[in-house]
C-alpha positions in Angstrom: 66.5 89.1 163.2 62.9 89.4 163.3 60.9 89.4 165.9 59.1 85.8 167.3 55.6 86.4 167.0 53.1 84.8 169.6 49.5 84.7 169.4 46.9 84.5 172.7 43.3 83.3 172.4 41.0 81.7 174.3 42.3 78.2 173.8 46.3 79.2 175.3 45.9 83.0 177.2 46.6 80.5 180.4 50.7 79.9 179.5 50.7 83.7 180.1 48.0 84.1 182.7 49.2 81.4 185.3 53.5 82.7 184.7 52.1 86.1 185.8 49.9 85.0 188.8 46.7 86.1 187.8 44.2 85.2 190.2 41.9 81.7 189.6 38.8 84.2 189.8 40.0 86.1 186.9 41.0 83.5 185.0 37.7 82.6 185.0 36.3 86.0 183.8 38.4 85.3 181.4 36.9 82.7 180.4 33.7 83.1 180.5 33.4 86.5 178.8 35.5 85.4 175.9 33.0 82.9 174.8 30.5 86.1 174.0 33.3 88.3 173.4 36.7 87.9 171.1 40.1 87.7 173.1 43.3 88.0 171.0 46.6 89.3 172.1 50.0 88.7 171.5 53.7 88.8 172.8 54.5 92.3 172.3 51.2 93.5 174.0 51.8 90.7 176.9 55.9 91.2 177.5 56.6 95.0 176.8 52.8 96.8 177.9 51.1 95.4 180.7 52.6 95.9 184.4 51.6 92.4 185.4 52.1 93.5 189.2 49.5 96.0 189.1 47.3 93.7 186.1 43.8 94.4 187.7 44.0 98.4 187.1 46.5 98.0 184.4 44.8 99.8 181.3 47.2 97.7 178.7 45.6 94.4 180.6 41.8 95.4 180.6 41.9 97.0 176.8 43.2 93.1 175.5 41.9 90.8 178.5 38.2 90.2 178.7 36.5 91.3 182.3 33.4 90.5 184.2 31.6 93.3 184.1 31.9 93.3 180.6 29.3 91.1 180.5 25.4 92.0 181.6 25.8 89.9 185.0 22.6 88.2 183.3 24.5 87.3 180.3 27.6 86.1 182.7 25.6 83.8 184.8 23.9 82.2 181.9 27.4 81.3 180.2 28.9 80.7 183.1 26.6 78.1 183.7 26.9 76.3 180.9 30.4 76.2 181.2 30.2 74.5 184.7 27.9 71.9 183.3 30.3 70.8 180.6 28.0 71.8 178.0 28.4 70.9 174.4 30.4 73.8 172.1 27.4 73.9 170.2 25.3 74.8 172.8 27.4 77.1 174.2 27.6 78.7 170.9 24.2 79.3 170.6 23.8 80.8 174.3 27.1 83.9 172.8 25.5 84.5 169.9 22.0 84.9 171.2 23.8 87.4 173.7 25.7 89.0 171.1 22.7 89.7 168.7 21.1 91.7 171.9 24.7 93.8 171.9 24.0 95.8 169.0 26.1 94.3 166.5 26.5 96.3 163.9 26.1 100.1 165.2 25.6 103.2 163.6 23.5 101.7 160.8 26.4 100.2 159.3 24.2 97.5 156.8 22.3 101.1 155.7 25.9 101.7 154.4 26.4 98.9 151.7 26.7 100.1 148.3 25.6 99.2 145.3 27.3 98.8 141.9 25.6 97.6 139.2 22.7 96.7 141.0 24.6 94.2 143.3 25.4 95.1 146.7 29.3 95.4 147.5 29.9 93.6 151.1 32.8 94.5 151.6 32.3 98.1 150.9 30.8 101.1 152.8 29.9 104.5 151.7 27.8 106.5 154.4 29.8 110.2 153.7 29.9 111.7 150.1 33.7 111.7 150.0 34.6 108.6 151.6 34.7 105.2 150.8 35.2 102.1 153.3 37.0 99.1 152.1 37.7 96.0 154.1 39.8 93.8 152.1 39.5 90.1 152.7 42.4 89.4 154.0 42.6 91.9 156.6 39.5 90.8 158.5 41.3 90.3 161.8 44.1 92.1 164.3 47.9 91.1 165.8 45.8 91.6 169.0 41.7 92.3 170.0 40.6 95.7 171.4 38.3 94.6 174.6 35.9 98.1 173.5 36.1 97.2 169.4 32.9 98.3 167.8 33.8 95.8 165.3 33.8 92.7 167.5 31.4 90.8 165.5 33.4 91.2 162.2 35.9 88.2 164.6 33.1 86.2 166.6 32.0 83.7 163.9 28.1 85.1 163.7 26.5 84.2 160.3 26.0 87.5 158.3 28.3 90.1 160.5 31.3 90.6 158.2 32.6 93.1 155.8 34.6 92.1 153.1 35.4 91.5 150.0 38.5 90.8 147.5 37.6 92.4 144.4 39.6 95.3 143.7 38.0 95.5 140.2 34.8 96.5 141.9 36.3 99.1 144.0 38.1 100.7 141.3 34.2 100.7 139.2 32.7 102.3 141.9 35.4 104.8 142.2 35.0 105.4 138.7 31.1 106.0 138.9 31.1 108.4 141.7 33.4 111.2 141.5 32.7 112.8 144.5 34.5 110.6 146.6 38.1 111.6 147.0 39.1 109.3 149.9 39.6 105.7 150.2 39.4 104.0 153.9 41.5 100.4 154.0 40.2 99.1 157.0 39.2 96.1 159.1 39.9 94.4 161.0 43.5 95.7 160.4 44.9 96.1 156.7 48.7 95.6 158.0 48.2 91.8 159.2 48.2 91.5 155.4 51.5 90.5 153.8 52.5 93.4 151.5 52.5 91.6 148.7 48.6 91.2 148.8 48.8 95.3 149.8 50.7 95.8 147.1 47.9 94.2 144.9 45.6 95.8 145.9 47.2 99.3 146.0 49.1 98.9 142.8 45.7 98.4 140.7 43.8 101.4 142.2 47.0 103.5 141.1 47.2 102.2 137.8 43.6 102.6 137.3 44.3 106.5 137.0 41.8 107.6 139.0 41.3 111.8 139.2 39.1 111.8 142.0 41.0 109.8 144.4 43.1 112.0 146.4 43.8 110.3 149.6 44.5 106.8 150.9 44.0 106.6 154.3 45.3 102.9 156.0 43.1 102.7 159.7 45.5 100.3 161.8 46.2 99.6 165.2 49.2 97.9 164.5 51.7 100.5 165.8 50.3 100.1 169.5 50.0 96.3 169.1 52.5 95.3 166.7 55.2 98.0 165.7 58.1 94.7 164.5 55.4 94.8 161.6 57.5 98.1 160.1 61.1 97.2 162.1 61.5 93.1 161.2 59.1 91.1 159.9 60.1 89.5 157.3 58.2 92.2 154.8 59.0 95.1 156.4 60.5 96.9 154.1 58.4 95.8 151.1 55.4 97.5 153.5 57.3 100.5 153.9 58.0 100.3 149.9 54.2 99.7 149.1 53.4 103.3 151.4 56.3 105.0 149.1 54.9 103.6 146.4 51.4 105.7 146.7 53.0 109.0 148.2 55.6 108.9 145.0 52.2 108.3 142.9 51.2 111.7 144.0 47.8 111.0 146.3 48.6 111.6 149.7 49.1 108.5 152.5 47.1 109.4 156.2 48.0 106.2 158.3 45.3 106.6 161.1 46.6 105.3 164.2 44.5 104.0 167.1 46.8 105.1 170.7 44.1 104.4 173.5 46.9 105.0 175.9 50.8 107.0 176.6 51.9 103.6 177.2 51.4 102.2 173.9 53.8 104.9 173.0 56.2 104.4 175.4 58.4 101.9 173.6 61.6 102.3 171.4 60.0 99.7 169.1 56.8 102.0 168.2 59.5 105.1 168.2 61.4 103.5 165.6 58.0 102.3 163.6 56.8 105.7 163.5 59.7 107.4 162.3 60.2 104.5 159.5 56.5 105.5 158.3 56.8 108.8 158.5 59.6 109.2 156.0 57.8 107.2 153.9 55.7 110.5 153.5 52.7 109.2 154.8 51.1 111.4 157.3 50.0 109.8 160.4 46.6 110.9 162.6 45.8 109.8 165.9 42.4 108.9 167.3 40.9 106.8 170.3 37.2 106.5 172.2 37.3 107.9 175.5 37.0 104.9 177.9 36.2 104.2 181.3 38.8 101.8 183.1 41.3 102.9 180.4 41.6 106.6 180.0 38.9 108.7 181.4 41.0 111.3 182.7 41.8 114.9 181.2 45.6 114.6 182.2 45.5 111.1 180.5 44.5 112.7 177.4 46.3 115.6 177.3 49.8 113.4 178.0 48.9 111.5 175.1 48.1 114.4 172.6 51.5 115.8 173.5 53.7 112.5 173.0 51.8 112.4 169.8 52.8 115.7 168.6 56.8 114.6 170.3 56.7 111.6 167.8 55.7 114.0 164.8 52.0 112.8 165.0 48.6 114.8 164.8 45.9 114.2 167.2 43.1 113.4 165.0 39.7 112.0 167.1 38.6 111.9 170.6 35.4 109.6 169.9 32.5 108.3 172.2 32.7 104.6 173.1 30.2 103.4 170.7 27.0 101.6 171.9 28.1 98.4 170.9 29.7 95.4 173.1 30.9 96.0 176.5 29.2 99.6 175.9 28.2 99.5 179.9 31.8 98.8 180.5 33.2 101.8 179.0 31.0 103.8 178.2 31.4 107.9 179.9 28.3 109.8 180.1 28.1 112.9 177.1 28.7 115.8 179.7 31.7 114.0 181.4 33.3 113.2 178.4 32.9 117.2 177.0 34.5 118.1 180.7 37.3 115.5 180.1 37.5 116.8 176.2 38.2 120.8 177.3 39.9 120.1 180.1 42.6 118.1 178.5 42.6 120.4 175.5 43.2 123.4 178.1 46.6 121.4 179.0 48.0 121.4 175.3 49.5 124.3 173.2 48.0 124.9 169.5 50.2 122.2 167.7 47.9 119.8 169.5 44.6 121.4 169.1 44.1 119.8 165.9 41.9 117.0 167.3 38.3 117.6 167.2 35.8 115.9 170.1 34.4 114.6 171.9 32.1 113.1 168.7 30.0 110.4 168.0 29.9 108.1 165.1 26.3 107.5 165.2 23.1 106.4 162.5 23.2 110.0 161.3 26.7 110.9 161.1 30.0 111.9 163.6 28.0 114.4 165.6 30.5 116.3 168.2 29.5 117.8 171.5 30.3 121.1 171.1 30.0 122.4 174.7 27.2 122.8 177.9 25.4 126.0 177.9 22.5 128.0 179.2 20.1 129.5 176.6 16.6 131.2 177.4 16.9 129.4 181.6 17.6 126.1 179.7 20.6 124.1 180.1 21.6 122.8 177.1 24.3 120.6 175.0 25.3 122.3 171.9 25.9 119.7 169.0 27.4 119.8 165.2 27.9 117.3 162.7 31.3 116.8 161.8 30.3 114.4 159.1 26.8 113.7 158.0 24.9 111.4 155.5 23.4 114.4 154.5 26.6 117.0 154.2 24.2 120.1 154.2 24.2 119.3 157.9 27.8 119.9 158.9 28.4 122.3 161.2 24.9 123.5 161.8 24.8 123.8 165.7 21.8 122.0 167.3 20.5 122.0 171.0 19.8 118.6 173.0 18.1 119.2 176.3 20.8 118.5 179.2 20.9 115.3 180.3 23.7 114.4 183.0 22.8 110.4 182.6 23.0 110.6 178.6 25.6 108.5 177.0 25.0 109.0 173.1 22.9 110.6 170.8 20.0 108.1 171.2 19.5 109.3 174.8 18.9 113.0 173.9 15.5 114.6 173.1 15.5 118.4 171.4 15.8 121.2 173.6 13.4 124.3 173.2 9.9 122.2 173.0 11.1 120.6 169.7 9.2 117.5 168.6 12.4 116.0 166.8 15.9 117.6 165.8 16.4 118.9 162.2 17.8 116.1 160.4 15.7 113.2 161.7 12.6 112.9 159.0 15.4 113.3 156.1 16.7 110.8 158.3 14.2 108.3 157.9 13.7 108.5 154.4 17.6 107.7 153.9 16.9 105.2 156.2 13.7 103.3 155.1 15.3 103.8 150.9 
């Protein structure tokens, strides 16, 4: 029978808020913070996750429930104010988005990644890395529940101009076609698997029959085993899902599911166990990868306990990102030399099978740049950088020195070690950025 599924927002997160005694204060929080920010959970996340007794340190609560500090106290005051005067919606409105635009909505330089085909820009397309290709299908342009940290939070919070996506397979299968060099194709969001599989199917069925050489992977990015695992176990379309995933590792490309686990808890359940083990012999492969967040899971043994339930479940630990500076960056953010100490000290705690994830890195303007490590060189303390991934790929795993900065919290925040006017990619940089 499958399971009932129950959607949160804004407009009914009290029917669960008030049965589990949450305070009037954070109710209010609540509230406020989700008029700048988007708030979705759902019954899974609410019944089988959180430890409503503990709710105010409860990672599973803060990662879907909006919080004060969230908000600039600025930014708070001003919407909360508006809110006490009855203000119109409208107005309102206009007070989140003006907050939101000064968020950094878009990070990374994501509108520098916008194709073009033909001449026309693709919107729902993004190509920053020679070999990869971002797709963000129309009808996966939302979640079953809202990460509080999402560096995609503006693709859900109605701003004019902030979303990725498009419908026209025809268009990625064209661009495929004209550049050979990419050999992976990214279904993201949003989340891909709030999609029924019939409009996955579609999608997936086309770019298989189009008999394309170059396409070796199909990678599905999805948070849907931590907030939603009856997707592969009893909705209605289970099977048909699981059948679509069999569909493209019978084709002969390969099937990475990437997984977003922020937390051991969200893979605690017998639900996810079952969901993971129904993917997996669908012979898709499935990574693992998670920002390292204050108030969620800022601690080595955190991380190592994770890496090693992921590798108990038949999983490979993929990322270790930075909280991007985006959002409730302030929130979450860990400074660049305490999140390299929590990085090696957790992989310290893990055997080999687990040593396949690679951080702490940042998806930044430039590229995924990882922190390598905190040295001394010449009397000068030091990080030592790579790219993992670059715009340009001549600059992959070229190590590079950022003087030390114990405050720094991404790449923006460094300047060049050694009396260096600039680092080595940053005038090539430019150009990419300014063509």
């Amino acid at each position: 029978m499958p399971m009932k599924y129950q959607i949160y927002t804004a407009r009914n997160y009290k029917q669960i808020a008030q049965i589990q005694k949450v305070s009037d204060e954070d109710l209010r929080s609540i509230e406020i913070v989700a008029h700048v920010l988007p708030f979705k959970t759902n019954n899974y996340v609410v019944d089988e996750l959180i430890d409503w007794d503990n709710y105010k340190k409860d990672p599973m609560f803060i990662l879907n429930f909006p919080q004060k500090k969230m908000l600039k106290p600025e930014h708070y005051k001003r919407i909360a104010t508006l809110v006490d005067q009855n203000a119109d919606k409208s107005v309102i409105k206009e007070a989140a988005d003006d907050i939101r635009r000064q968020l950094n909505p878009n990070p990374a330089g994501q509108m520098h990644n916008l194709p073009l085909l033909n001449g026309e820009r693709l919107s729902g397309v993004q190509h920053k890395y020679n070999e990869t290709m971002l797709f963000f299908p129309t009808q996966g342009q939302t979640c079953h529940a809202y990460c509080t940290f999402c560096f995609r939070w503006s693709q859900f919070s109605g701003m004019e101009n902030m979303k990725f996506a498009m419908k026209e397979v025809d268009n990625i299968i064209e661009y495929l076609r004209q550049h050979s060099e990419i050999t992976d194709l990214l279904i993201t969001g949003g989340d891909p698997m709030v999609m029924k599989a019939s409009v996955l199917d579609a999608y997936i069925s086309k770019i298989l029959d189009a008999n394309l050489p170059n396409l070796k992977t199909i990678r599905i990015g999805s948070k849907s085993l931590s907030f939603w695992p009856y997707r592969y176990i009893t909705d209605t379309d289970a099977e048909d899902l699981l059948n679509v995933f069999k569909k493209i590792t019978a084709s002969g490309k390969s099937l990475a599911f990437m997984a977003h686990f922020n937390h051991p808890k969200e893979l605690s359940t017998e639900v996810v166990k079952q969901a993971i083990k129904k993917i997996r012999l669908t012979g898709a492969q499935i990574r693992t990868q998670s920002p390292l967040l204050n108030h969620i899971n800022a601690s080595p043994n955190i991380w190592a306990k994770m890496w090693q339930k992921q590798v108990d479940l038949g999983l490979i630990p993929y990322y270790m990102f930075i909280a991007r500076d985006t959002g409730a960056k302030d929130y979450f953010g860990v400074p660049l030399s305490r999140s390299w100490d929590i990085f090696r000290r957790a992989y310290t705690k893990v055997s080999g099978i687990a040593r396949t994830v690679r951080g702490p890195s940042m998806s930044c303007t430039p590229g995924k740049v990882r922190v390598v490590g905190i040295t001394e060189i010449n009397n000068e303390k030091v990080f030592v950088l790579e790219f993992i991934q670059g715009r340009n790929s001549n600059w992959v795993a070229r190590p590079f020195f950022a003087k030390y900065d114990n405050e720094a919290m991404w790449l923006s925040d460094l300047k060049p070690a050694f009396g260096k006017k600039s680092f080595f990619y940053e005038d090539e940089l430019a150009e990419m950025i300014l063509d």
